[in-house]
MMTF fields as JSON, N, C-alpha, C and O atoms, coordinates in Angstrom:
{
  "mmtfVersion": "1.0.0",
  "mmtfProducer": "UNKNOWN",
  "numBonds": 339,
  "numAtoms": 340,
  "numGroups": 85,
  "numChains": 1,
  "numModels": 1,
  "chainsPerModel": [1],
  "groupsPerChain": [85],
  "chainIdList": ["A"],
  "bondAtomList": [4, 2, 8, 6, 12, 10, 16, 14, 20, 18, 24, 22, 28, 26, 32, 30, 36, 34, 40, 38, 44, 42, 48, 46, 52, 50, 56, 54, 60, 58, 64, 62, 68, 66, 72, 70, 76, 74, 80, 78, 84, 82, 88, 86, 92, 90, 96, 94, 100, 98, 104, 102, 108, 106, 112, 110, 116, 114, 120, 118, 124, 122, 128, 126, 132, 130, 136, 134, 140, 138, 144, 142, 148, 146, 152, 150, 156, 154, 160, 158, 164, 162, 168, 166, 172, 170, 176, 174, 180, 178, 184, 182, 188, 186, 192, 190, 196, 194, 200, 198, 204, 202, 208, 206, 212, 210, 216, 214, 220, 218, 224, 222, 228, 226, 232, 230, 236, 234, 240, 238, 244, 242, 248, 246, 252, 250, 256, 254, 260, 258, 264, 262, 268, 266, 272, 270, 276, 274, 280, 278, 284, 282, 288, 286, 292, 290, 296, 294, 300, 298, 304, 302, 308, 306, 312, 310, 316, 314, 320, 318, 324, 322, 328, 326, 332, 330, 336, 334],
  "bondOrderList": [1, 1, 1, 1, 1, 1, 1, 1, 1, 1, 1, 1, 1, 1, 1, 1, 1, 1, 1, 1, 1, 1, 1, 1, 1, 1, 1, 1, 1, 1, 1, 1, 1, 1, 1, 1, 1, 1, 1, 1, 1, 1, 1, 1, 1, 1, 1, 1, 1, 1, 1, 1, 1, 1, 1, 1, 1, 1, 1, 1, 1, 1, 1, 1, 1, 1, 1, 1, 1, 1, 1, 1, 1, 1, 1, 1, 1, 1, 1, 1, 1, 1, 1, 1],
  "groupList": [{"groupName": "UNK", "atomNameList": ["N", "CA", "C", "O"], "elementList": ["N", "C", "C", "O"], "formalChargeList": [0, 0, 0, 0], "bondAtomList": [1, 0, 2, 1, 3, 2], "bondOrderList": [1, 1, 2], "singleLetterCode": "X", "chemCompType": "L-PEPTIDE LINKING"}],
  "groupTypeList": [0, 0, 0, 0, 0, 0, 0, 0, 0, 0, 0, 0, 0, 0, 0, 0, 0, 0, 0, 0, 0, 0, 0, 0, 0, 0, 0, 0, 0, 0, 0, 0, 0, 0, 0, 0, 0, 0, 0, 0, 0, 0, 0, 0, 0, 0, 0, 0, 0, 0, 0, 0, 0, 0, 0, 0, 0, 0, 0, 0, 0, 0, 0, 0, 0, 0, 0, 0, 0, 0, 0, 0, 0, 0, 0, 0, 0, 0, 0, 0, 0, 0, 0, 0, 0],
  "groupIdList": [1, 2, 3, 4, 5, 6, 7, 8, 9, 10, 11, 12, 13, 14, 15, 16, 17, 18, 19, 20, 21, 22, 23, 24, 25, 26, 27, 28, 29, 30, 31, 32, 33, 34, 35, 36, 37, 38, 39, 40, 41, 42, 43, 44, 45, 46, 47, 48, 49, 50, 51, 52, 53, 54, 55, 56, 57, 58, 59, 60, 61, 62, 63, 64, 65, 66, 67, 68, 69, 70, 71, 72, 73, 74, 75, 76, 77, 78, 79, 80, 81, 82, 83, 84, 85],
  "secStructList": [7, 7, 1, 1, 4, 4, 4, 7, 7, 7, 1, 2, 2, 2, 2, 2, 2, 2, 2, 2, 2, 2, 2, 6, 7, 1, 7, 2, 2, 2, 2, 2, 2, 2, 2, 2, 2, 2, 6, 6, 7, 1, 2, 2, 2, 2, 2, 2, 2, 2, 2, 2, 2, 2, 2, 2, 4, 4, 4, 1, 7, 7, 6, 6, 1, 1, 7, 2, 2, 2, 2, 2, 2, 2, 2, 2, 2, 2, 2, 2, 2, 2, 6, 6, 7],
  "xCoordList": [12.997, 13.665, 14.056, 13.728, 14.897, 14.899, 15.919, 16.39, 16.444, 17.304, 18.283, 19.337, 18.247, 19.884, 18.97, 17.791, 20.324, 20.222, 19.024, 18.192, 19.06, 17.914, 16.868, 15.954, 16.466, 14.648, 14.652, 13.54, 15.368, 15.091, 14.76, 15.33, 13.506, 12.872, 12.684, 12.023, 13.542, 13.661, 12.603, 11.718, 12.295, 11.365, 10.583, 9.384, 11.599, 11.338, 10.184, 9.146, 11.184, 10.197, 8.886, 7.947, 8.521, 7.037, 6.252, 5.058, 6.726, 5.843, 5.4, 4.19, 6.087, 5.936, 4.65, 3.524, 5.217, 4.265, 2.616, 1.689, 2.891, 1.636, 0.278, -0.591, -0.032, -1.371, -1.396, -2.295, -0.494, -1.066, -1.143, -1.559, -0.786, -0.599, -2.026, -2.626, -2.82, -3.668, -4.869, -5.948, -4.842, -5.467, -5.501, -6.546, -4.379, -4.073, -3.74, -3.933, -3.167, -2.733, -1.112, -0.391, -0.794, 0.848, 0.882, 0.384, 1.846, 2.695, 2.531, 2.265, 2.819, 3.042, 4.687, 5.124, 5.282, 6.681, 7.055, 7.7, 6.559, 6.415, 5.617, 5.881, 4.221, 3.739, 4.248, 3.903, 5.195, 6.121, 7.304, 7.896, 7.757, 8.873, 8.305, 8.52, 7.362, 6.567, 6.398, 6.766, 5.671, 5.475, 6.906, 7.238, 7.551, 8.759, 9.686, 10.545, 9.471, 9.693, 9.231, 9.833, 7.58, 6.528, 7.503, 8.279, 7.274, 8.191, 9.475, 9.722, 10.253, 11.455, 11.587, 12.456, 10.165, 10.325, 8.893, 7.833, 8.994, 8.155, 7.119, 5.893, 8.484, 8.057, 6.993, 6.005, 7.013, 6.584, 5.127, 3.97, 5.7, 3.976, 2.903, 1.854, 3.55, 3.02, 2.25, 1.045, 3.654, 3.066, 1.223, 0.301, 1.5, 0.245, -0.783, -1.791, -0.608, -1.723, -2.386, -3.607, -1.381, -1.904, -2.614, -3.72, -2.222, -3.085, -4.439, -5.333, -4.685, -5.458, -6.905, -8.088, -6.426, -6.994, -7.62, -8.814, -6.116, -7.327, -7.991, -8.489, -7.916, -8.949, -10.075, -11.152, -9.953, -11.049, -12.109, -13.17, -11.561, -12.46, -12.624, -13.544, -11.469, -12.22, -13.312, -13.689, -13.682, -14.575, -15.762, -16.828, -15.759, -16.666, -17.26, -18.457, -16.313, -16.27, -17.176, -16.7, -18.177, -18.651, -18.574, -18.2, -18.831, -18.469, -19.736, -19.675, -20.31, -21.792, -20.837, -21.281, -19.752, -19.374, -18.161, -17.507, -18.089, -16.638, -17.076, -17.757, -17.073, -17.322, -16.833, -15.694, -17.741, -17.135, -15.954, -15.151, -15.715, -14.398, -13.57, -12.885, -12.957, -12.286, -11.895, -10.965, -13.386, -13.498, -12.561, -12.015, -12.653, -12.491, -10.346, -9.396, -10.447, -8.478, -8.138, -6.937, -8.928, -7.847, -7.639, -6.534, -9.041, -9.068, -7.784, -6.772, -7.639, -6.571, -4.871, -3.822, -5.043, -3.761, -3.644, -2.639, -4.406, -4.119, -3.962, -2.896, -4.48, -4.543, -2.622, -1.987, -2.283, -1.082, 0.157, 1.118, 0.08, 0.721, 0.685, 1.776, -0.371, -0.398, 0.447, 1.425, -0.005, 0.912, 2.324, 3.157, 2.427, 4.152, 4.62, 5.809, 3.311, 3.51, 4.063, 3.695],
  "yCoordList": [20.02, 18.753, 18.15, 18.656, 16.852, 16.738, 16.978, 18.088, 16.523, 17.094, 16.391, 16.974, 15.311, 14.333, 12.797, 12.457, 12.196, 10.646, 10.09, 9.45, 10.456, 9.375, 9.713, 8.92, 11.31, 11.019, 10.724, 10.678, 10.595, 10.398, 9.176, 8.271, 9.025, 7.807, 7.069, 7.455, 5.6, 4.943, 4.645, 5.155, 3.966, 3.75, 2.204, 1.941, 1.374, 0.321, 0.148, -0.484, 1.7, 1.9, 2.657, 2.46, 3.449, 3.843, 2.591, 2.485, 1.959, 0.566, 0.373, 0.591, -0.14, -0.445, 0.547, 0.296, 1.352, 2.424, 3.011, 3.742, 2.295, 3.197, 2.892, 3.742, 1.755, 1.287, 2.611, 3.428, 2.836, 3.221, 4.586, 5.393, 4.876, 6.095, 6.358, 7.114, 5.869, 5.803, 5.653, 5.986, 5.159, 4.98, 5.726, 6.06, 6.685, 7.961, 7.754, 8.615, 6.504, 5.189, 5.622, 4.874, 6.886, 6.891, 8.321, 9.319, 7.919, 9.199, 10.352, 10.412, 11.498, 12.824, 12.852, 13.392, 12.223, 12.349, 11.673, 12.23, 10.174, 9.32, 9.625, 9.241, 10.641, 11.342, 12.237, 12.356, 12.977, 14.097, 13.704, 14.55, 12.527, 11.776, 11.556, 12.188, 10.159, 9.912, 10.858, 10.623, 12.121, 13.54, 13.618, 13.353, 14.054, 14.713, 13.642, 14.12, 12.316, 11.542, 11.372, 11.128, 11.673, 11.869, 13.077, 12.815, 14.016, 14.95, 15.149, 15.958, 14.096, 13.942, 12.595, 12.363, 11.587, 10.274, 10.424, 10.66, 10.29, 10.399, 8.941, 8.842, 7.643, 6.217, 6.12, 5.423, 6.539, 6.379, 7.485, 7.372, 8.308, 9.44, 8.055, 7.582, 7.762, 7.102, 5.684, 5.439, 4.696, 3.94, 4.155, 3.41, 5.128, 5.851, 6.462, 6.963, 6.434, 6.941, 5.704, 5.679, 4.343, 3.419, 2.653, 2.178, 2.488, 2.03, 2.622, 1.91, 4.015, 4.804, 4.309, 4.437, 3.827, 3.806, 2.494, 2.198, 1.453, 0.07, -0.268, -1.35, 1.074, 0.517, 1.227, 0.812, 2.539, 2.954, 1.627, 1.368, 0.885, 0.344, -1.097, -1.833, -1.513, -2.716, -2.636, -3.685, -1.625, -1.112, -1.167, -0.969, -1.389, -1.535, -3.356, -3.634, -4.278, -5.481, -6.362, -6.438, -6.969, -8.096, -9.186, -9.253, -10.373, -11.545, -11.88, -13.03, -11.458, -11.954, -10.844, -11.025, -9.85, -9.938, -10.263, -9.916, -11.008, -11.966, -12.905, -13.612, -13.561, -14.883, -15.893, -15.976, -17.046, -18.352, -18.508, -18.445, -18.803, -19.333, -19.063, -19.924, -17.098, -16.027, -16.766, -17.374, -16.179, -16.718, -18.005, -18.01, -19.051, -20.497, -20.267, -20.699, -19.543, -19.7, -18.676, -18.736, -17.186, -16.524, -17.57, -17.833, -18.184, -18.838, -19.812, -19.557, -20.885, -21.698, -20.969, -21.431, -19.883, -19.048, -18.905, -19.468, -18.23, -17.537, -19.026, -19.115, -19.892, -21.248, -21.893, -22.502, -21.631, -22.258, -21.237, -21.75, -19.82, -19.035, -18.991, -18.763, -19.174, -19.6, -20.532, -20.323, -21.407, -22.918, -22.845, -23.748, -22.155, -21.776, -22.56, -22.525, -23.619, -23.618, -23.293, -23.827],
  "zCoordList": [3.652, 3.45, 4.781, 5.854, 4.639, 5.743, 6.797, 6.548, 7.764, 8.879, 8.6, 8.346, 8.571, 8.628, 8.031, 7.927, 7.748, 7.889, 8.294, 7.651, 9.553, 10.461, 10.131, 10.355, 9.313, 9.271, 7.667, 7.142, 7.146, 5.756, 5.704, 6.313, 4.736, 4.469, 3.227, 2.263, 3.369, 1.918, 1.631, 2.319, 0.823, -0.411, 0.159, 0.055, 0.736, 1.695, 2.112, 1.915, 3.437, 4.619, 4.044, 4.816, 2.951, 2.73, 2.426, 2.707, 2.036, 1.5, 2.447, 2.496, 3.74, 4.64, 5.448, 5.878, 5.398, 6.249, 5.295, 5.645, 4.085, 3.311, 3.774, 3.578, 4.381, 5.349, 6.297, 6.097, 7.261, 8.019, 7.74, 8.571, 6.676, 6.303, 5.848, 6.612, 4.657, 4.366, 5.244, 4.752, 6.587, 8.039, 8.338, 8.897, 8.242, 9.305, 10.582, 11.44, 10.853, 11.819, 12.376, 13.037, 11.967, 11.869, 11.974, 11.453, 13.051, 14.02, 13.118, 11.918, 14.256, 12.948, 12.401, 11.384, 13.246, 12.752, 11.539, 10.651, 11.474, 10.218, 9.016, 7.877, 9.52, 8.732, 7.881, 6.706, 8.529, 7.849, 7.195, 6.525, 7.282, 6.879, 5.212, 4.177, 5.579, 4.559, 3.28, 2.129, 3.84, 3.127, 2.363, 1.208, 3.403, 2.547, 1.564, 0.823, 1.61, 0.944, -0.619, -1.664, -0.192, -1.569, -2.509, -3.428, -2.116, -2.688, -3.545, -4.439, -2.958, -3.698, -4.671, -5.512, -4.188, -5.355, -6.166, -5.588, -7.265, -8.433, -8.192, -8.178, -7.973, -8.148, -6.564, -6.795, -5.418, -4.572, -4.668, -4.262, -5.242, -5.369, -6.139, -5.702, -7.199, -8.544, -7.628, -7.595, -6.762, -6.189, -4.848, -4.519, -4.647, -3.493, -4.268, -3.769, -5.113, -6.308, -6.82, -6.973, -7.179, -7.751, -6.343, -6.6, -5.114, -3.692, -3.492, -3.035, -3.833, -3.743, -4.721, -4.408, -5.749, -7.237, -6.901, -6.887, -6.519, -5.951, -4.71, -4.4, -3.876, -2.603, -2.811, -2.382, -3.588, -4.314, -4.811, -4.242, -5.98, -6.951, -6.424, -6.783, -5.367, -4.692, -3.396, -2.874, -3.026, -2.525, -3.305, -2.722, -4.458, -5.694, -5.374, -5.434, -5.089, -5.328, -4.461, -3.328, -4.579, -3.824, -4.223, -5.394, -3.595, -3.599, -4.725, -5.159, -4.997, -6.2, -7.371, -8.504, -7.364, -8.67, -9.272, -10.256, -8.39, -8.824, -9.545, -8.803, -11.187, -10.881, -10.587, -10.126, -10.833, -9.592, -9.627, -8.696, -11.126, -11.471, -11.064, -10.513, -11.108, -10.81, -8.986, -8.456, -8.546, -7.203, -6.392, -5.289, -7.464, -7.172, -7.382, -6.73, -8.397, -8.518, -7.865, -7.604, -7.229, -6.382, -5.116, -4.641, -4.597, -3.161, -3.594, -2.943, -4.578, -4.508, -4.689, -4.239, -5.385, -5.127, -3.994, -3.56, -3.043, -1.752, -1.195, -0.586, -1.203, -0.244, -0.482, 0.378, -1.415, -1.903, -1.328, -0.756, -1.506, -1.073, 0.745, 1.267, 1.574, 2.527, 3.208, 3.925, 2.921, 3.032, 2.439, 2.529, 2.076, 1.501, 0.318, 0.0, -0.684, -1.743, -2.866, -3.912]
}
């Protein structure tokens, strides 16, 4: 477990850190934080399981199997969320 206060890691900060975690982009110390974090939250195992699941299956995804339509309202979502719409 962990040592004190300072290495214990909220739920926040894994969000935060789960890219690079998944990269393998991140310190061993944050690595081990992370870890021992998994361990004690159910909701954060569950959340890294469900990241896992969709970079898995959007790895599946090309732009010929999206259709247009699909295509046409994520681009205007993302275009609106951009612009701070």
């Amino acid at each position: 477990m962990s040592s004190g206060p300072s290495s214990d890691l909220s739920c926040k900060e894994l969000v935060e850190l789960i890219t690079d975690y998944l990269e393998e982009a991140i310190s061993y110390e944050d690595r081990t934080r992370f870890e021992q974090h998994l361990v004690i939250c159910g909701g954060c195992r569950e959340y890294l399981r469900q990241m896992r699941h969709t970079i898995r299956f959007t790895r599946k995804l090309s732009e010929e199997t999206v259709p247009e339509d699909v295509r046409d309202e994520l681009l205007t979502i993302f275009r609106r969320w951009k612009s701070g719409s």
